[in-house]
VEXDREN-2710 file (C-alpha; in Angstrom, 1 decimal):
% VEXDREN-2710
k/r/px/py/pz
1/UNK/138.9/102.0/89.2
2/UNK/139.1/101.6/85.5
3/UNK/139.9/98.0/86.0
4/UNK/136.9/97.4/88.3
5/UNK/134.6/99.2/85.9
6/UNK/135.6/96.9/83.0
7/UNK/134.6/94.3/85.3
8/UNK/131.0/95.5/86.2
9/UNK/130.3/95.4/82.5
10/UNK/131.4/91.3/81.9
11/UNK/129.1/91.1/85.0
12/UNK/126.2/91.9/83.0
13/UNK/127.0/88.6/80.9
14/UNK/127.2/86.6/83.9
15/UNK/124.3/87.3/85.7
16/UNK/121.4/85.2/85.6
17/UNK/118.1/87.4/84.9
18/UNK/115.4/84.4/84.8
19/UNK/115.9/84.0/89.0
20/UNK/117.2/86.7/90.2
21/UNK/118.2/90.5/89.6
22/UNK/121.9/92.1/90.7
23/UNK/122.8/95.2/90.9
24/UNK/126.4/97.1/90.8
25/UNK/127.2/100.1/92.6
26/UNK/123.1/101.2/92.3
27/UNK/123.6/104.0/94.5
28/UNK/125.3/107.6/92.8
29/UNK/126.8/108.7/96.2
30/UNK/128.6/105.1/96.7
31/UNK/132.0/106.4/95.0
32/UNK/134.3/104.4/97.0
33/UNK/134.2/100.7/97.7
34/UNK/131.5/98.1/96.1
35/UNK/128.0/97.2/96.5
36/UNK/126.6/94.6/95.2
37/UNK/122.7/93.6/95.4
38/UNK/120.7/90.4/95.0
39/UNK/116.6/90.5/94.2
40/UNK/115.3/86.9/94.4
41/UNK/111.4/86.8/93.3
42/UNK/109.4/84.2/94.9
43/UNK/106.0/83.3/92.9
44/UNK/103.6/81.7/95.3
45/UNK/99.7/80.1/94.2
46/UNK/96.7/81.2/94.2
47/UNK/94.7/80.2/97.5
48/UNK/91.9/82.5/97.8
49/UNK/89.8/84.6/95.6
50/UNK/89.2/87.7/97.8
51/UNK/85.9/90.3/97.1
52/UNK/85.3/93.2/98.6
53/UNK/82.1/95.7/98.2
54/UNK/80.6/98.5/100.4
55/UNK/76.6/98.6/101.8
56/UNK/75.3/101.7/102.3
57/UNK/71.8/102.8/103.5
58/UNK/70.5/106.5/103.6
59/UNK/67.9/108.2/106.0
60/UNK/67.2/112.0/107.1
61/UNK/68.5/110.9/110.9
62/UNK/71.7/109.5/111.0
63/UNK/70.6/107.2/113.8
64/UNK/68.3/105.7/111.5
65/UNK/70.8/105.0/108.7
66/UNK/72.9/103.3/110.9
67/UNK/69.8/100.7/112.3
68/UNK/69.0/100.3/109.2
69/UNK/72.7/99.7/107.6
70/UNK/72.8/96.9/110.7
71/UNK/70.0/95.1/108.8
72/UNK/71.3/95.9/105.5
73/UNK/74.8/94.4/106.4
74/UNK/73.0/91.1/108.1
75/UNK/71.2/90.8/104.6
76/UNK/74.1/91.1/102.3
77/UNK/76.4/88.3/104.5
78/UNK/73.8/86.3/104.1
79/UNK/73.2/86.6/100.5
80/UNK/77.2/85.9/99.6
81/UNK/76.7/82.5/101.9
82/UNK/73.9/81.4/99.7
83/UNK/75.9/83.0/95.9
84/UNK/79.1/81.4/96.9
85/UNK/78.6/79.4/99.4
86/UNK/81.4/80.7/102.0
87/UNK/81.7/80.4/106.1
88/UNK/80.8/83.1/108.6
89/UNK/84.6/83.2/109.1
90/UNK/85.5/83.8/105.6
91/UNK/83.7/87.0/105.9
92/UNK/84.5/90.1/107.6
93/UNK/82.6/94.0/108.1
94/UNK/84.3/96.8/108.7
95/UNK/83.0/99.3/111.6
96/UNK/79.9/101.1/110.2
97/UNK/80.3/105.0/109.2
98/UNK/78.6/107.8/108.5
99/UNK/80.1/109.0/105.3
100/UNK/79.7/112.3/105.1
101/UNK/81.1/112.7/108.4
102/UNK/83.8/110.5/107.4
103/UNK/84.2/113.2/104.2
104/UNK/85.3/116.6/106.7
105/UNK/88.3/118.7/106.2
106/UNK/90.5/116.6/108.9
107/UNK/93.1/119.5/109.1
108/UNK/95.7/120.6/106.9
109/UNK/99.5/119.5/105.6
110/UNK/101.1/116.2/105.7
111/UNK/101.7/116.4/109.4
112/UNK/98.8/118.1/110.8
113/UNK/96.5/116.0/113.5
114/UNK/93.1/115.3/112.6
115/UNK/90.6/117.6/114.2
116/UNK/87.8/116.3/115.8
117/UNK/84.6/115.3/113.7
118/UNK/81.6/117.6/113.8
119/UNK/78.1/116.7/112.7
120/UNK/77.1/118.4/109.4
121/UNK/73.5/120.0/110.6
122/UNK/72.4/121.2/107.8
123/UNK/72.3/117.9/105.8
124/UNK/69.0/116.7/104.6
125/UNK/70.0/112.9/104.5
126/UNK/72.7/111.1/106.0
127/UNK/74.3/107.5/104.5
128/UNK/75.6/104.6/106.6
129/UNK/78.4/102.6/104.9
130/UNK/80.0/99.6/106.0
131/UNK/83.1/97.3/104.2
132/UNK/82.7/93.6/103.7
133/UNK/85.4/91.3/102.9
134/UNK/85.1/88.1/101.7
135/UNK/87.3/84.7/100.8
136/UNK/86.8/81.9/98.5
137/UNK/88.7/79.2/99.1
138/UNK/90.3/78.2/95.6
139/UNK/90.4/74.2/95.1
140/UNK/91.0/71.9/91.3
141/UNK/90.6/74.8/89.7
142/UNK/93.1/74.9/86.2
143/UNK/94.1/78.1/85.3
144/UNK/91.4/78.6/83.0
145/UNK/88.8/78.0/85.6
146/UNK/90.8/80.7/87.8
147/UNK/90.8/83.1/85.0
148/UNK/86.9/83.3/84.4
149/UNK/86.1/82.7/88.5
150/UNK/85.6/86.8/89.2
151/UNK/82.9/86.9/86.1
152/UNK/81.5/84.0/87.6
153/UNK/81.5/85.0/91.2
154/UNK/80.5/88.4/90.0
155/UNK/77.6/87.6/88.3
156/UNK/76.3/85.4/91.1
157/UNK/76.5/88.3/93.4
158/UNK/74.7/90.8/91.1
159/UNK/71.3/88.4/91.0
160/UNK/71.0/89.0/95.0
161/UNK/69.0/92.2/95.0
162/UNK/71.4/93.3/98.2
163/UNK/74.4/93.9/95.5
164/UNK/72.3/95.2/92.6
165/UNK/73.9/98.7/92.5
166/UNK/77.2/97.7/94.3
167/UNK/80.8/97.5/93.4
168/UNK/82.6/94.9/93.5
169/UNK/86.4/94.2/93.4
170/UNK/88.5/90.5/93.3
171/UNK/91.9/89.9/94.1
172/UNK/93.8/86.4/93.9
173/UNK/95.3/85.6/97.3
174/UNK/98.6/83.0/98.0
175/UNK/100.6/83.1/101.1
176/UNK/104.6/83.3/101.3
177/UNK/105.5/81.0/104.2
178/UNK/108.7/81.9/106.3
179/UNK/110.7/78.4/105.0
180/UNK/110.5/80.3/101.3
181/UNK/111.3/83.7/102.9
182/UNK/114.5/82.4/104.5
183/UNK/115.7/80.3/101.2
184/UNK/114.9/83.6/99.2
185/UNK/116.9/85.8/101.5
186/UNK/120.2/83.1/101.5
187/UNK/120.1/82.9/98.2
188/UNK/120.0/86.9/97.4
189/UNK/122.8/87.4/100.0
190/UNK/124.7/84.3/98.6
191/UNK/124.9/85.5/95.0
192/UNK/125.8/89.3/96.2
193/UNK/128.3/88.0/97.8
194/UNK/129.8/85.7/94.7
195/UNK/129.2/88.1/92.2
196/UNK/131.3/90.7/94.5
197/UNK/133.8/87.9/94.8
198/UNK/133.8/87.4/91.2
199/UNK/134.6/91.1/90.2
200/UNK/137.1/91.7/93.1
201/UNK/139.0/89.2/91.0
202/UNK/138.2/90.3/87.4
203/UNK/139.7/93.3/88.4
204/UNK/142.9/92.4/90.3
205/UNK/141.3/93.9/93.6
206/UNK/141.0/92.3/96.7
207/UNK/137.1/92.1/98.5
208/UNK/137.7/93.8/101.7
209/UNK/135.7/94.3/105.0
210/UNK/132.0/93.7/104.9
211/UNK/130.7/97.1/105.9
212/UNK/127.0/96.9/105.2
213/UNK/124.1/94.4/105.3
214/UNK/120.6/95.7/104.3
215/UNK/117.8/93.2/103.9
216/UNK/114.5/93.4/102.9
217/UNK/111.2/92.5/101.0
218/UNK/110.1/94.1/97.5
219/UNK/113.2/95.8/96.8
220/UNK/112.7/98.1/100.4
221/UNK/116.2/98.3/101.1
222/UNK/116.5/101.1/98.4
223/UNK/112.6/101.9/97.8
224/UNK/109.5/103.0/99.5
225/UNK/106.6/100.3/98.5
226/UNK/103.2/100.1/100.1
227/UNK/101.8/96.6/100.5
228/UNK/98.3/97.6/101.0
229/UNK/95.4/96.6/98.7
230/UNK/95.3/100.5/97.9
231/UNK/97.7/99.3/95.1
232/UNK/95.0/98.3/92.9
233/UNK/92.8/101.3/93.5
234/UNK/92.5/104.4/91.9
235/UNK/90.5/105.9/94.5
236/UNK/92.7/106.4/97.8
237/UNK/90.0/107.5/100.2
238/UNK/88.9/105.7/103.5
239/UNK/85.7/105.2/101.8
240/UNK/87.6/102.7/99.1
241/UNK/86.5/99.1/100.6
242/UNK/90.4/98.3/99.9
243/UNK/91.5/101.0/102.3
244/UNK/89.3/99.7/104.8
245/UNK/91.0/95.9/105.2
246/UNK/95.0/95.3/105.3
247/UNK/96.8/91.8/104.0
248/UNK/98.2/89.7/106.3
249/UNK/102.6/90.6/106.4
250/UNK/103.0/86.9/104.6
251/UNK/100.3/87.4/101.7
252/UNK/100.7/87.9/98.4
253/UNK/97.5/89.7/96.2
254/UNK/96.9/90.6/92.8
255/UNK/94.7/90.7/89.8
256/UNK/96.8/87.7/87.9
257/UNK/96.7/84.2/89.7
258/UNK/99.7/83.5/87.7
259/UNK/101.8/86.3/89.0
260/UNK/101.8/86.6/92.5
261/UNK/105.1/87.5/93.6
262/UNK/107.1/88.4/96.9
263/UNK/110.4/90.0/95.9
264/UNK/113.2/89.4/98.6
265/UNK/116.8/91.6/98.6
266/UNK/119.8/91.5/99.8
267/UNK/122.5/94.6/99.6
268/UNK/126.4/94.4/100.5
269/UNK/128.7/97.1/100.6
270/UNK/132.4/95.8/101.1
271/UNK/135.9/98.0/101.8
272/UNK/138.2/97.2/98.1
273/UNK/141.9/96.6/99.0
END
């Protein structure tokens, strides 16, 4: 073992950090044996600017809140059509809601089941809420132009009286496609597996039996890591537009259209003989 740990440090010196990441025996309760992990970050471009806001309308009956949230909603598409200039299929709602039925106690602990929604009756106004989502497609733009696009798109929206008081949030969009996911993936398990070669033999031990293949995305062969828009939010209530509308499984998002990244991983444990 002393031989093998003297090996693990000249690893350090071999490894190439501006591609990829490995790891060494990561895992405390892995005494026996070697594992040996690739992480091989993928940076994809910018295709989309993607904004997202809520509408909300308030009445004394809820019924009337939600009729009048219906024309509320129709107005605001229409007024990111004429700011941006963006299809009817570049835009998407989310169900209306009543929010402050949206706001009850749904039960309690981790694991509990939601109980059932009951009308608040002694409310004296009720507010409708609905989600939009919208994309901008993102063409000869340098990265200057793609820096300064959210001001711009931003202040367009705030001189259409439907978006006045709103909120509005932007996130740059790219797309992994499955061709880069597979080269990713061969290339995580194919260093592991020559970097475990490699110290076997620095330390006068012999790789033995491949005993355990984990692969994954972002690192989630070892950690827990939520995909979801809610990333970029500090508020993590269903009534966050970003909670409201998912990613596709192959997009990349974030606030910097120069560092969208997909992180891809492989892990090997092998026998040493």
């Amino acid at each position: 073992m002393k031989s093998l740990s003297t090996a693990i440090l000249l690893l350090a010196v071999l490894v190439n950090h501006s591609e990829a990441q490995t790891s060494v025996n990561p895992d405390w309760y892995h005494r026996e044996g070697l594992s040996v992990g690739s992480y091989q970050t993928v940076t994809v471009q910018a295709k989309t600017l993607r904004g997202f806001t809520t509408i909300e309308v308030a009445d004394r009956e809820p019924r009337e809140a939600i009729a009048k949230l219906k024309v509320a909603r129709k107005s605001a598409i229409e007024a990111i059509k004429k700011a941006i200039a963006v299809s009817d299929g570049a835009i998407k709602a989310s169900p209306a809601m009543i929010a402050e039925w949206g706001n009850l106690q749904k039960g309690f602990g981790m694991w509990s089941r939601e109980a059932p929604t009951i009308s608040p009756t002694d409310l004296d106004e009720y507010t409708a809420a609905t989600h939009l989502c919208f994309d901008m497609t993102l063409k000869d733009l340098d990265a200057d132009e793609l820096a300064v696009l959210p001001h711009d798109v931003y202040s367009r929206l705030k001189k259409q009286p439907e978006f006045e008081s709103s909120d509005l949030v932007f996130l740059y969009v790219g797309e992994v496609s499955d061709e880069q996911a597979k080269q990713a993936t061969k290339r995580a398990y194919d260093e592991a597996f020559d970097n475990a070669k490699k110290l076997t033999a620095l330390s006068s031990r012999s790789l033995g039996k491949l005993v355990e293949l984990t692969a994954g995305g972002e690192g989630s062969s070892r950690y827990w890591f939520d995909l979801g828009y809610g990333n970029f939010s500090n508020d993590n209530s269903k009534s966050s537009p970003l909670a409201n509308f998912k990613p596709l499984a192959n997009e990349v998002f974030g606030s910097n259209p120069a560092e969208l990244t997909r992180v891809f991983s492989v892990d090997l444990r092998f026998e040493i003989e």
